[in-house]
C-alpha positions as CSV (number, residue, x, y, z in Angstrom):
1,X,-0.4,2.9,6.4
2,X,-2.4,2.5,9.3
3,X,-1.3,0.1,12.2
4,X,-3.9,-2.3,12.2
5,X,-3.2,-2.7,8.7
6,X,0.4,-2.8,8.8
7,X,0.5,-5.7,10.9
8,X,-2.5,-7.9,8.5
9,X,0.0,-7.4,5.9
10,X,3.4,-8.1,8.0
11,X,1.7,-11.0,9.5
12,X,-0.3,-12.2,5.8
13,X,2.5,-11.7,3.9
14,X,4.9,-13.8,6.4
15,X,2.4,-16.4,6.2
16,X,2.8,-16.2,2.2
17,X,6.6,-16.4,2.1
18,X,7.0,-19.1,4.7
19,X,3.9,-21.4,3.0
20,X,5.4,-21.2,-0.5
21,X,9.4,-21.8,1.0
22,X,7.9,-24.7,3.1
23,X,6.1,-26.0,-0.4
24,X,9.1,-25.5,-2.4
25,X,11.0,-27.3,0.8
26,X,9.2,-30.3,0.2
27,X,9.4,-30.7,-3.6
28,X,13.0,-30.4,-3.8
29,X,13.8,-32.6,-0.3
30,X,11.5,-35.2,-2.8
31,X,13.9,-35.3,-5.6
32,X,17.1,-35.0,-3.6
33,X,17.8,-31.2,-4.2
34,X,18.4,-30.6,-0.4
35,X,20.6,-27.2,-0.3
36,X,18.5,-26.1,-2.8
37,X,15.2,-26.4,-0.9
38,X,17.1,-25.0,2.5
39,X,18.0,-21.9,0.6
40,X,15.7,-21.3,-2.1
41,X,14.0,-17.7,-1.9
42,X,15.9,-16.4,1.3
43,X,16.6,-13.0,0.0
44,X,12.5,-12.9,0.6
45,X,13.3,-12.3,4.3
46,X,15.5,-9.3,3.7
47,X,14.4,-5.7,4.8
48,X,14.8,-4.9,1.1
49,X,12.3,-7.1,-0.3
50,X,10.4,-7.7,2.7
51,X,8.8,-4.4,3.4
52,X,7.8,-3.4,0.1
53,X,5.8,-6.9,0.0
54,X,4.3,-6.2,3.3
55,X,3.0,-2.4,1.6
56,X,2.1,-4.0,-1.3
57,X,0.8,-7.5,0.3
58,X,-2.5,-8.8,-2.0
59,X,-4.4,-11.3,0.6
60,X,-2.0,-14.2,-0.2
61,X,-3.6,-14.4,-3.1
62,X,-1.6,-12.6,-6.0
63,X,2.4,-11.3,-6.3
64,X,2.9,-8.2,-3.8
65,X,5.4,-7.6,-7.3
66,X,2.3,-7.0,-9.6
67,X,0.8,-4.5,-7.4
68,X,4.0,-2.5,-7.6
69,X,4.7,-2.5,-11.5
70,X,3.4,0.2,-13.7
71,X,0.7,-1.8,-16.1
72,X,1.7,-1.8,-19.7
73,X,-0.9,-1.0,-22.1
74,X,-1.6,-4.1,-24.3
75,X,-2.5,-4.0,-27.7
76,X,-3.2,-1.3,-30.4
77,X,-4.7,2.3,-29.9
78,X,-7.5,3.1,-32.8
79,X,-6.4,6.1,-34.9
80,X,-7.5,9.8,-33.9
């Protein structure tokens, strides 16, 4: 992966994590579920689950997860 686009998808992907945590923050500080909202999704910020979001990082605007499962094929094949 090239530098330039290394850091897009470090930075974008940061952005990502940090917007949804601070969203998911504010809904449970709303109903009282405080240690819930502090910790929710921290394993996000591990090396192990970091990186392959930032090499798989979608634009904010999709799961970095989808990008890296195999796609299933859905429905029937027609007979030979």
């Amino acid at each position: 992966m090239k530098p330039g686009k290394f850091f897009h998808n470090f930075f974008g992907h940061l952005h990502t994590i940090n917007t949804h945590k601070l969203e998911v923050m504010k809904n449970c500080f709303r109903v009282g579920l405080y240690k819930q909202g502090l910790l929710h999704d921290l394993s996000k910020y591990s090396f192990s689950e970091f990186i392959p979001g930032v090499k798989y990082y979608q634009d904010g605007n999709r799961s970095p997860n989808n990008a890296r499962r195999p796609r299933a094929r859905l429905g029937f094949s027609s007979p030979a």
